[in-house]
N, C-alpha and C positions, 0 to 999 in steps of 0.2 A: 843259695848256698851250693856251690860244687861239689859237695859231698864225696871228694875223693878223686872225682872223674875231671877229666881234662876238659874244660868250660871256656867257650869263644862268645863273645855277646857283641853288639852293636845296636845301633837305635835308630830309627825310621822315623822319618820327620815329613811335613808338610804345612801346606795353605787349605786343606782338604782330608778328612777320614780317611781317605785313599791312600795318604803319606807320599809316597814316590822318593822322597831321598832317604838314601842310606848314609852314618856315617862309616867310618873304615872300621874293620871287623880287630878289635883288641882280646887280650889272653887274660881271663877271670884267674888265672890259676887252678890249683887242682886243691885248694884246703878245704877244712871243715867248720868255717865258722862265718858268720855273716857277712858281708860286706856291701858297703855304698858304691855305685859306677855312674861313671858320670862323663860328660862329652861336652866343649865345650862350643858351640854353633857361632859361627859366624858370619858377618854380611845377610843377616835375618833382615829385612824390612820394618822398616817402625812403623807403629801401630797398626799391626796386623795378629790375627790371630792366626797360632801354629799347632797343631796338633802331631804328638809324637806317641813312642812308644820305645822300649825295653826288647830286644829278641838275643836269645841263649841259643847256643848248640854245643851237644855236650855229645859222645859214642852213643846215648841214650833217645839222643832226639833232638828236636827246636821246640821252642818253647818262644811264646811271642808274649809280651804282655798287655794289659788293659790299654786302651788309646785314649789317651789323658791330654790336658789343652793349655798356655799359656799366651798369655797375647803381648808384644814388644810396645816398649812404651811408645808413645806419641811426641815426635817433635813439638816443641811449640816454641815460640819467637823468645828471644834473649832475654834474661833478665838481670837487670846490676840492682846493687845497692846503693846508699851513697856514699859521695865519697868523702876520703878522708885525711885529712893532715896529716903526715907523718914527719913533716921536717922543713923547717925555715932557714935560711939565711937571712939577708940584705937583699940578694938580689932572687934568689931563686925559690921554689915549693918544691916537695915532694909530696906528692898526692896517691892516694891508693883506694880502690875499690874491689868489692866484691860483682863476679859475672858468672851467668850458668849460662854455657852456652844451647842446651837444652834440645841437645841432639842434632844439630847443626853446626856448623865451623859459620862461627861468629866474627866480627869485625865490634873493633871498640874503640872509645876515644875521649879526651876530659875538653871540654870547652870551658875557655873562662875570659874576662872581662875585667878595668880596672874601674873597680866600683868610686873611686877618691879624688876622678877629675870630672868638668864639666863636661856636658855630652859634645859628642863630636874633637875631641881633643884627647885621643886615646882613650875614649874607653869601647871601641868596636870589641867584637866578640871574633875570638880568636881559639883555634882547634890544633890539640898536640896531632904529631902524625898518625893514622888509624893505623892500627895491629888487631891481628888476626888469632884467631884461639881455634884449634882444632875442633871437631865433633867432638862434644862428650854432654855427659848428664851429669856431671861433677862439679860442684866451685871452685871457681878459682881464684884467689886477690892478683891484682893485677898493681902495678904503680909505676909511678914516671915523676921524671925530675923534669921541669920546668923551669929556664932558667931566663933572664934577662926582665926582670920584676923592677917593681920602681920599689925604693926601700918607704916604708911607713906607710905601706899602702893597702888599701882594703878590697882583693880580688874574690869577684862572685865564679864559682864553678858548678857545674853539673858534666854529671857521668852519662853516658851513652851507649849502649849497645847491642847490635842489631846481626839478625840473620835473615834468609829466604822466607821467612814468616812474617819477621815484623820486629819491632823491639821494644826497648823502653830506655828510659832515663832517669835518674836523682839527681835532686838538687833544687834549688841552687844551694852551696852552702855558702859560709862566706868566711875566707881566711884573709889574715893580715901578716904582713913581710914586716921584719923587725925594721926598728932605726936605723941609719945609720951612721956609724961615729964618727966625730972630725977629731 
């Protein structure tokens, strides 16, 4: 609480007790009532642990707070869901999946196959073009249209997607391309 007095605070961050970074020094105000401060850190290392701390100056003094610790989450390799039909034609699919890319900038992609002819006569396993998804720890649905399908036909799909870690895949599911009218 600045309790009237003109109040500068900033916070001291580290890999170490010792902290060594400062962020930039902000203006608390000079009021009388509680308030939350807060900093947002950036370019932190994943899965590490940081140890930080709170420091005041006010005409009064500095004033440093307790050194308290949080640790950044851990990368770990991509994960999708499976995937999903969203839309048929004749000739084409729209297909859609969920991906976390899991703190890495991931790559992702649908492979499918035409499960309604004998083998060797179109049914090789074939891959939409790979796209790319920023760093994040956030979901995302991802989908693509696919087009040039044989119509009344029953294609196997599975989802993929992969980072510096590793990845995973769903599926196979198995979608059907409507009739087609004469």
């Amino acid at each position: 609480i600045p309790n009237g007095n003109s109040v500068n605070y900033w916070f001291e961050y580290g890999q170490t007790q010792n902290l060594g970074t400062k962020t930039p020094i902000l203006s608390a105000g000079n009021g009388i009532t509680e308030r939350e401060f807060y900093y947002q850190l950036l370019n932190l290392a994943l899965g590490k642990k940081y140890y930080f701390r709170i420091v005041a100056s006010s005409p009064m003094g500095v004033l440093a707070g307790n050194i308290l610790s949080f640790e950044t989450r851990k990368p770990g390799w991509t994960l999708v869901g499976f995937p999903k039909l969203i839309g048929a034609t004749v000739s084409s699919l729209k297909v859609s999946a969920e991906i976390i890319p899991n703190g890495l900038a991931s790559t992702y992609y649908f492979t499918y196959r035409n499960k309604s002819v004998l083998p060797g006569q179109g049914d090789e396993l074939k891959e939409t073009p790979r796209k790319t998804l920023w760093a994040s720890f956030s979901s995302s649905t991802v989908s693509e249209l696919i087009p040039n399908f044989n119509p009344n036909s029953l294609y196997e799909f599975q989802f993929l997607g992969e980072n510096a870690l590793g990845g995973s895949k769903r599926g196979p599911g198995l979608f059907k391309t409507l009739s087609s009218t004469t």
